[in-house]
N, C-alpha and C positions, 0 to 999 in steps of 0.2 A: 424779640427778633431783631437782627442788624436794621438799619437805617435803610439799608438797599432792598430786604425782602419785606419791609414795612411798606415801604415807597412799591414797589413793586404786589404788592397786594391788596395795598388800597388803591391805587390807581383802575387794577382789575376791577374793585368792585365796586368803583367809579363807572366803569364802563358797562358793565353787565347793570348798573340799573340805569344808564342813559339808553342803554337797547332795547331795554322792556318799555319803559317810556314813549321811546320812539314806537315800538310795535305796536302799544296802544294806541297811538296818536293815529296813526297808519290802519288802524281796526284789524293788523294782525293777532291782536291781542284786546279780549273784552277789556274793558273800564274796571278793575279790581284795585283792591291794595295788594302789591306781592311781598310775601311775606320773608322773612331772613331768610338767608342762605347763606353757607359757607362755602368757603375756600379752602383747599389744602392740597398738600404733596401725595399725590398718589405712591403707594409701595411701588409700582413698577414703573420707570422714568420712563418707559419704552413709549406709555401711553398718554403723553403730556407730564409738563414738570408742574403744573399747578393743575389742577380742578374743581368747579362747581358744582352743585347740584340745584343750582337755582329752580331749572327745569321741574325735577322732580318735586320740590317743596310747593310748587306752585300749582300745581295738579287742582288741587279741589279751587284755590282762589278763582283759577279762568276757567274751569271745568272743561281741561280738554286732557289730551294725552299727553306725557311729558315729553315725549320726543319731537310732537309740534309744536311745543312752546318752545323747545332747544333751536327749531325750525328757524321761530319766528325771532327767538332773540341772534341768535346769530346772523340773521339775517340783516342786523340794524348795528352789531357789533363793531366798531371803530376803535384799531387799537394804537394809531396814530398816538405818539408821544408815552406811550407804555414799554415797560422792557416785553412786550411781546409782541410775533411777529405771524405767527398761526394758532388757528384752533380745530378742535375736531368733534365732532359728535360721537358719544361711546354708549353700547349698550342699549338702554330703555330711555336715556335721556342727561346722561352726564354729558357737560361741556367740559371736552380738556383745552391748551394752550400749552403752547413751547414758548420759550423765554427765546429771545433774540442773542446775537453777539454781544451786544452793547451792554448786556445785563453782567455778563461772565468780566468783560474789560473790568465794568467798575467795579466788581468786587475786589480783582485785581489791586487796583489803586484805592481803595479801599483800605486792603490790611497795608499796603505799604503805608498810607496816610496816619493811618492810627496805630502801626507798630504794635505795644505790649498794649495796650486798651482795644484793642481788636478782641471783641467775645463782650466786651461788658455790656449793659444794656440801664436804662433806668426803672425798668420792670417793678421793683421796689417799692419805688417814690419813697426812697430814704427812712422807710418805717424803722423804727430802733425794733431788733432782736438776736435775745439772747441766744446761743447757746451752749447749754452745760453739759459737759462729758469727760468721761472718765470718773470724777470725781472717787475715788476709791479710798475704801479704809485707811485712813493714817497708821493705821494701828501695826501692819502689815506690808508686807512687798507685792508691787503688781502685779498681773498675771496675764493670760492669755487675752482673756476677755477685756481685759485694760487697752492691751496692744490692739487691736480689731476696733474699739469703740474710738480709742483716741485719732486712730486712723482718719476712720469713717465721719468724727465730733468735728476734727480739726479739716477736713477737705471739704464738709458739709458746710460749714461756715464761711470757707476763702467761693464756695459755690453762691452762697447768700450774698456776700458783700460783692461780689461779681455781679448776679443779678441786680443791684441799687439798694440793696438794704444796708443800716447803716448795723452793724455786725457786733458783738461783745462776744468773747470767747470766757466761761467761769469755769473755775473749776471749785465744788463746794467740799469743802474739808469738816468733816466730822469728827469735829476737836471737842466736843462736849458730851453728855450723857452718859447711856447704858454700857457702848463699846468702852470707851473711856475707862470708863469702872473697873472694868475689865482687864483693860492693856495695865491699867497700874494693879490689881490683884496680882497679874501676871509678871508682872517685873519684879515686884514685890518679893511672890516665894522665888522667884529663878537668883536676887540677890542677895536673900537672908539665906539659900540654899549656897550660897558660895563659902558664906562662913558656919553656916550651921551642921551642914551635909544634908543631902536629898529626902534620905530617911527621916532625919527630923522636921522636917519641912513640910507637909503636906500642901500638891499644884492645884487651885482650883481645878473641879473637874470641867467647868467650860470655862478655860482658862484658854489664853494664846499661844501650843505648844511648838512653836515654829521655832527654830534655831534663831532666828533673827532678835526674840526676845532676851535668849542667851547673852547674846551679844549684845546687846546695851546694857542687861542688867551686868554685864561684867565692866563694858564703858565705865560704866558709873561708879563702880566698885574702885575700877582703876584711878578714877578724878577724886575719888569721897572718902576711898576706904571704907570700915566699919565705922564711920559716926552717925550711919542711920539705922544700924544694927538694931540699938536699945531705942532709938526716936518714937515716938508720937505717932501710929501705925497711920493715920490720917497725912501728918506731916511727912512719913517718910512716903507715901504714895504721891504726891505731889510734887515733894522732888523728883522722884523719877520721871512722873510725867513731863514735867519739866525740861528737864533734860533729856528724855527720849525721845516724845516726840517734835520737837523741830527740828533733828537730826532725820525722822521718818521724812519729815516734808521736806528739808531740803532733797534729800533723795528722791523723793519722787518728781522734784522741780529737774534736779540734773538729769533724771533717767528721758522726763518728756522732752527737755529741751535739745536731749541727744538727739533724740525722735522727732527733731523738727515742730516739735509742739510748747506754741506761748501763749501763755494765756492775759488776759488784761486784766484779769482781778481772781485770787484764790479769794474765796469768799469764806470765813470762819465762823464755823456755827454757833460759836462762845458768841456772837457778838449780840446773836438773835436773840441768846439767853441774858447778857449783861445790860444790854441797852434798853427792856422793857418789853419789848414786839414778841415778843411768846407769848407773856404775862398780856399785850394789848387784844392778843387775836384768839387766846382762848377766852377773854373777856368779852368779845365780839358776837363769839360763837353762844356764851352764856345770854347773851342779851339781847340774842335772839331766838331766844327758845331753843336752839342746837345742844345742849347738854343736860346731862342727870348724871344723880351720883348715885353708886350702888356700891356695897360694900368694901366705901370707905376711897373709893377710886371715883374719878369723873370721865364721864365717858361723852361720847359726842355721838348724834344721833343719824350713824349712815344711812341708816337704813328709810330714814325717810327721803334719800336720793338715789334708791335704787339698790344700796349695796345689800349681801346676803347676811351683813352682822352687823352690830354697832362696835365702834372704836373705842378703846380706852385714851386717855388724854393725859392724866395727870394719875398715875398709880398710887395705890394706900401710902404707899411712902411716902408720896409729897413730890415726887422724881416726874416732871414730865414724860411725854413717850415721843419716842422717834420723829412720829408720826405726827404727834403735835408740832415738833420743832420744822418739818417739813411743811406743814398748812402755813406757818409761820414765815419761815424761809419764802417759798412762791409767794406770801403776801407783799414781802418785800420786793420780790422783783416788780410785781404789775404796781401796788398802790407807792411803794416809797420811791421806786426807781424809773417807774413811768414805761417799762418796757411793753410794745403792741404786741409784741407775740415773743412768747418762750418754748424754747425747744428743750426736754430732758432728753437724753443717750441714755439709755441703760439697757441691763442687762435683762433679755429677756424671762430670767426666773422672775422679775418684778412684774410681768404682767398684770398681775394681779389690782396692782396698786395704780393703773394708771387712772379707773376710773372714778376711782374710790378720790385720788387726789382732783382730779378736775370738778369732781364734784363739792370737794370741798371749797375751792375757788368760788363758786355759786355759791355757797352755805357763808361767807365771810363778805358777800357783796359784790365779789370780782365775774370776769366771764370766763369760766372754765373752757370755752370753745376756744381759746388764745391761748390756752394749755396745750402745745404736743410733744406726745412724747415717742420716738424713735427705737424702737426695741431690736436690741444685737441678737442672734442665733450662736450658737454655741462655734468654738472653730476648733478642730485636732488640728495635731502638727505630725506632719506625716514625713518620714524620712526613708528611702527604702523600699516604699510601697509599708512597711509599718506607723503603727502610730507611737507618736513618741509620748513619752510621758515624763520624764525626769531628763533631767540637766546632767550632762559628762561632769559637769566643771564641780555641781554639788550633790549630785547623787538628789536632788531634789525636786517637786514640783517646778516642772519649768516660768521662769518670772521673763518679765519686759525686758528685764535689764539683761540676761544669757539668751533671749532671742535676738537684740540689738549685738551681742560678741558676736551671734555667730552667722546674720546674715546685714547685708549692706540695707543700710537706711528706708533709699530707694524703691531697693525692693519690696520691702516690709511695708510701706506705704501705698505701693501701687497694687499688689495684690491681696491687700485686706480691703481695698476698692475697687475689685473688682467683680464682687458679688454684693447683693442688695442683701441690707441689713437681716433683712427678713429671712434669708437664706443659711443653711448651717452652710460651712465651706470648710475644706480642708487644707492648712497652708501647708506645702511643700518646701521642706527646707531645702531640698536639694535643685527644685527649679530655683529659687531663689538665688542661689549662689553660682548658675550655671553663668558663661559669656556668651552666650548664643541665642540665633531667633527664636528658643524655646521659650527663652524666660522674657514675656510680656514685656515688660519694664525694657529691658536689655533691645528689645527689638525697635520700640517707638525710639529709644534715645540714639541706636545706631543709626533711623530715618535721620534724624539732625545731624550726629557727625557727618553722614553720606553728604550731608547735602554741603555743609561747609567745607568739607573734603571736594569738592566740584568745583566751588564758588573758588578757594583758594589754588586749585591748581590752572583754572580759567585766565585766574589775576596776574598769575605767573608769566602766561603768556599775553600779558597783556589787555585779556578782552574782561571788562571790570561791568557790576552790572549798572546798569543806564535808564532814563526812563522811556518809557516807550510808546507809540502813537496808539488809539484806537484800533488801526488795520494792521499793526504791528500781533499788537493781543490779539485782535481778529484774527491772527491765523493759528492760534490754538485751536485747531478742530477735531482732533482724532477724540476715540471715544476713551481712553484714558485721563487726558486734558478735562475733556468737558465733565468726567466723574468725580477730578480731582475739586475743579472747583467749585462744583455743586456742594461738593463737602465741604467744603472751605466755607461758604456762604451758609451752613447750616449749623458753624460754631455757636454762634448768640441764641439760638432758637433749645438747642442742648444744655447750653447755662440756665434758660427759665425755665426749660423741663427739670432738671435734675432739684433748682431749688423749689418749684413749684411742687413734688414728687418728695423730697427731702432723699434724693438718691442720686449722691455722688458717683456710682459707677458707671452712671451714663456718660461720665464725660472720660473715664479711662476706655471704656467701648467706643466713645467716638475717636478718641485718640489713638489705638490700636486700629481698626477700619480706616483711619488717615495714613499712618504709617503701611499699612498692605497696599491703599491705592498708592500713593509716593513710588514705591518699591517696585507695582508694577506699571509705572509711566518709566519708571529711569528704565528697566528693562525692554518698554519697546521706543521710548521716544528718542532719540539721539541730539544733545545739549552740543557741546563743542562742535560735530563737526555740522549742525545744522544751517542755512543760510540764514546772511545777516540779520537780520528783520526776526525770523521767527527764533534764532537762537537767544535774541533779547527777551523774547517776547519767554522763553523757557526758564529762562533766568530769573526773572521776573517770576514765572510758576512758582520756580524751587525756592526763591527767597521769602516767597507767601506761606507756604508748607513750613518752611525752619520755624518765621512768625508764630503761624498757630502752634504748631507743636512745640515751641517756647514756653509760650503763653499757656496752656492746655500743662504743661512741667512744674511751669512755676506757679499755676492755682495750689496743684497738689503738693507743693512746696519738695520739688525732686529737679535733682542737677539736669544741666541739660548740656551735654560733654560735645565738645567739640571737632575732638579727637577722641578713637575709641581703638 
């Protein structure tokens, strides 16, 4: 939470146990130890802006009623040097409290003082973590579920490093094994079919029939001609790979980077295979009784962790499995890389495997409970009130890169965060591309031209903003004001929820709820023609509101327009 509602909540529960204190001292209260209590925002502000339930917790300690121990604490209650200036008794025995003027000023000065670090917090304590998202087939072009996770991966982590964490965004590329095999099978007949003809070619039947494979094996035709025609069926698979796929990765680099998405490290799974750490960690898993072999293949022992099968590791052929090279992979993160906690993004078909891999963490020595993994829900693209399924441009499965042609960045950003992971959601192209209060996005980022469109036609006339006295802010009192900056005050508190939660769309919710109150303070409050004192004092308001809603923009890495 901010500095202000920290300071302002401990100071509360500074007082409410110097009152119980006192009421003991006084014999309003037996001799007990009183037990914790908390503190919090009630849903409805109407009934205090903080409240306790000390009263009620305490029931059995002094063995009386909880509304005479509310009695008796309040009775001893001194809020002298607190941002609070009343309380009240509610119900069976909750104490509420109203925060004073003095509390709303300093938030005030507050975000002016800390500008673009207004919302951060050290909640953290700087723990290094990672997290990995998207990570999608090399082999291949993105897709919906890429678009949605990258979103979700990359605003989830600017939420982390927000809260105090010290942040690594990876992306882990599957440049090795089974797929691999595969994508070169696959380039393989699509190139020898350029010279051979299709008919004499036969495609692998779980080969990669995508147009895309076309087109590199023709690349390559085009750079090579036939001199891997007659080659070395090994050799000629290798060159393709070669040349195919860091053309796939650079593509996926330019597609995310259009997308506002950079990562600190593509991590490549060759490495895990080249440098020994596969060969180290299924040697781990051997030597501690985790594996057997059964015809001809090694297998690792799930099921003494709960799982409903055991795994295969290293198949008849000698070929590691996937699966292995992932046990692998995460050993690298927590034992080579030293990271406290690791986040996977995936795709929720892989439920399956989240617990199967935490458990493997435990089975190589590590603590699986530092393993989480974030499961996406499927997303349709709806246009029309239909669902879309294919691309104008390719007659094809729609990819990232013809969702990026065909709607603003922005967009694509804010409203794939705007439902929890967990949730299916449906993106609408057509709000996406609308200019108006409909489309989410469009609506928080017109709150900020509004407001610079005021600020700059203010300056015009001469009145520039200033800073302003305590009684100046004091006179913010209507009940738009005091809603505005209760929400303003409750930015830092939504950064530790969402990273605490690992759910980013709490901060596009609280950004849209800033942007409606905004919208409805300019509609009843009057800036320009206000008198001097409190038109400062508005000014001040609306320069707080731009802040957050900057700040709350550029977490989720989206423009924040000035003019609109």
């Amino acid at each position: 939470m901010s500095k202000l509602v920290q300071q302002a909540t401990n100071n509360l529960r500074e007082v409410i146990g110097a009152a119980i204190a006192r009421a003991m001292e006084k014999g309003e209260l037996p001799e007990a130890e009183a037990p914790a209590f908390t503190i919090e925002v009630p849903a409805d502000r109407t009934h205090g802006d903080w409240a306790t339930n000390a009263a009620m917790v305490s029931a059995r300690a002094f063995h009386m009623a909880p509304r005479k121990i509310a009695e008796a604490i309040t009775n001893n209650l001194a809020l002298d040097g607190t941002y609070f200036d009343r309380f009240e008794i509610a119900g069976p025995g909750f104490i509420n409290f109203f925060l004073n003027r003095q509390f709303y000023s300093d938030i005030l000065k507050d975000i002016e003082t800390l500008g673009p670090d207004y919302g951060r917090s050290d909640y953290g304590q700087g723990k290094k973590i990672m997290v990995e998202y998207v990570s999608a087939n090399p082999t291949g072009p993105m897709h919906m579920g890429n678009a949605r996770g990258g979103a979700l991966g990359d605003c989830l982590a600017s939420v982390l490093d927000a809260a105090g964490y010290s942040v690594w965004r990876e992306f882990y590329v599957n440049d090795a094994g089974n797929q691999i095999e595969k994508f070169g099978n696959s380039l393989e007949a699509r190139y020898l079919q350029i010279y051979k003809g299709e008919d004499a070619v036969e495609f692998p039947e779980d080969g990669y029939h995508g147009d895309d494979i076309k087109e590199r094996a023709a690349q390559f035709a085009e750079e090579n001609g036939d001199r891997y025609v007659d080659a070395d069926p090994a050799e000629r698979q290798k060159a393709l790979v070669a040349f195919a796929l860091p053309k796939n990765i650079a593509k996926m680099q330019a597609d995310l980077a259009k997308y506002g998405i950079q990562y600190d490290e593509w991590f490549l799974e060759s490495r895990i295979h080249n440098d020994g750490e596969l060969e180290e960690t299924i040697q781990i898993l051997k030597d501690k009784g985790m594996t057997y072999e059964k015809e001809g293949a090694l297998w690792y022992r799930a099921t003494d962790f709960g799982a409903e099968k055991d795994e295969v590791l290293v198949r008849q052929n000698g070929n590691p499995t996937y699966f292995a090279a992932d046990i692998a992979y995460h050993r690298n993160k927590f034992a080579k890389r030293g990271f406290d906690i690791c986040i996977d993004v995936w795709g929720a078909d892989h439920h399956g495997h989240v617990a199967r891999m935490k458990a493997a963490m435990d089975a190589v020595g590590l603590d699986g409970s530092k393993l989480d993994v974030v499961l996406i829900q499927l997303v349709r693209l709806v246009k029309a009130g239909e669902v879309v399924r294919m691309s104008k441009r390719t007659g094809k499965a729609i990819q990232l890169a013809d969702l990026l042609d065909e709607v603003p960045v922005d967009a694509a950003r804010f409203l794939f965060n705007m439902r929890e992971a967990t949730s299916q959601m449906d993106f609408d192209l057509d709000l996406a591309v609308q200019q108006n209060s409909q489309n989410p996005v469009y609506y928080v980022q017109y709150a900020h031209a509004r407001i610079c469109s005021i600020l700059k036609a203010l300056e015009a006339e001469g009145i520039k903003p200033r800073a302003c006295t305590d009684e100046e802010l004091a006179l913010l009192t209507s009940q738009e004001e005091i809603e505005l900056i209760r929400h303003l005050s409750a930015y830092t508190d939504e950064i530790v929820a969402a990273a605490k939660d690992y759910d980013p769309a709490r901060i596009t919710r609280y950004v849209i709820t800033l942007a409606t109150l905004y919208h409805k303070f300019y509609n009843t409050c009057r800036v320009k023609d206000a008198e001097d004192g409190l038109r400062a004092a508005r000014i001040c308001l609306c320069k707080a509101v731009a802040t957050v809603i900057r700040n709350v923009l550029s977490l989720l890495k989206i423009s924040a327009p000035e003019v609109m």
